[in-house]
C-alpha positions in Angstrom: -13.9 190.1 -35.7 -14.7 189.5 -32.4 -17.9 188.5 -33.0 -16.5 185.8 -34.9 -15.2 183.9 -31.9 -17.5 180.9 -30.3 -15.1 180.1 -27.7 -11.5 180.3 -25.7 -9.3 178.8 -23.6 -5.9 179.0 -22.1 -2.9 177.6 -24.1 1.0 177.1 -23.5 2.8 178.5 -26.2 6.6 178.3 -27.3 8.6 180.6 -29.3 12.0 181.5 -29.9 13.2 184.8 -28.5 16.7 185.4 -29.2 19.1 181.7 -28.0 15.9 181.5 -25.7 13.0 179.3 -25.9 10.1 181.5 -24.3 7.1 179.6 -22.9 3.8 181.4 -21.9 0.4 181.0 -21.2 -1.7 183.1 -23.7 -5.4 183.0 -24.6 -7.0 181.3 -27.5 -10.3 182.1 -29.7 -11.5 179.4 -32.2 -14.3 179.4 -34.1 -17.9 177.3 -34.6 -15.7 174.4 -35.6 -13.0 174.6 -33.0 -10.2 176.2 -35.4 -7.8 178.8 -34.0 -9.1 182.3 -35.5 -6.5 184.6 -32.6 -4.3 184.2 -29.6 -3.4 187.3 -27.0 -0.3 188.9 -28.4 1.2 189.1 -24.8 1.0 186.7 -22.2 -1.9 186.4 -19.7 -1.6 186.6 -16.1 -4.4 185.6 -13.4 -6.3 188.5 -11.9 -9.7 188.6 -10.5 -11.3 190.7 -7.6 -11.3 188.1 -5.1 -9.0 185.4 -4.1 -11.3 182.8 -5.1 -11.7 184.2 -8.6 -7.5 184.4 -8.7 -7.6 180.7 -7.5 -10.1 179.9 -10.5 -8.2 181.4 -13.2 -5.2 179.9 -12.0 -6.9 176.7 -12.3 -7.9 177.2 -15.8 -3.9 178.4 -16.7 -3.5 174.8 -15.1 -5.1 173.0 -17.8 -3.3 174.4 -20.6 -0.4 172.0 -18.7 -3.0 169.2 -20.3 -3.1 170.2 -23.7 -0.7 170.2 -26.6 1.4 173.0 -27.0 1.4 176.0 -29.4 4.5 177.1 -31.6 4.0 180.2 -32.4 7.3 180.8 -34.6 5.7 177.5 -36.8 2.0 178.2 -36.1 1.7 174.5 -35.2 0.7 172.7 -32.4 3.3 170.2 -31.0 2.9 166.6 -29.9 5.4 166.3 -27.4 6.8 168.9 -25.4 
């Protein structure tokens, strides 16, 4: 299946974890026309052999900040949050 995936991205999720609301950053795949095919079961965390790779990765995690959010108990993406 991996072969299947043209691209990723960093995405904030949301998902119900007991009374909690749990929000993460998790990686996305889509497909040639930009449809979610997988996420990372776990959250991601920046890593990187140098401090300016750290720094870049961060950056990216940033962006997901941009973007609409995931649900992941609905499988829906949300429009405000």
């Amino acid at each position: 299946m991996a072969d299947d995936f043209m691209g990723w991205n960093y995405r904030l999720t949301v998902q119900k974890v007991g009374d909690e609301q749990v929000w993460a950053v998790r990686e996305f795949y889509y497909d040639e026309a930009g449809n979610v095919v997988a996420w990372t079961e776990d959250a991601v965390h920046a890593e990187g052999e140098t401090w300016d790779e750290v720094a870049n990765d961060l950056e990216h995690m940033g962006e997901a900040l941009t973007q609409p959010t995931f649900d992941l108990d609905t499988q829906t993406w949300l429009k405000d949050t």
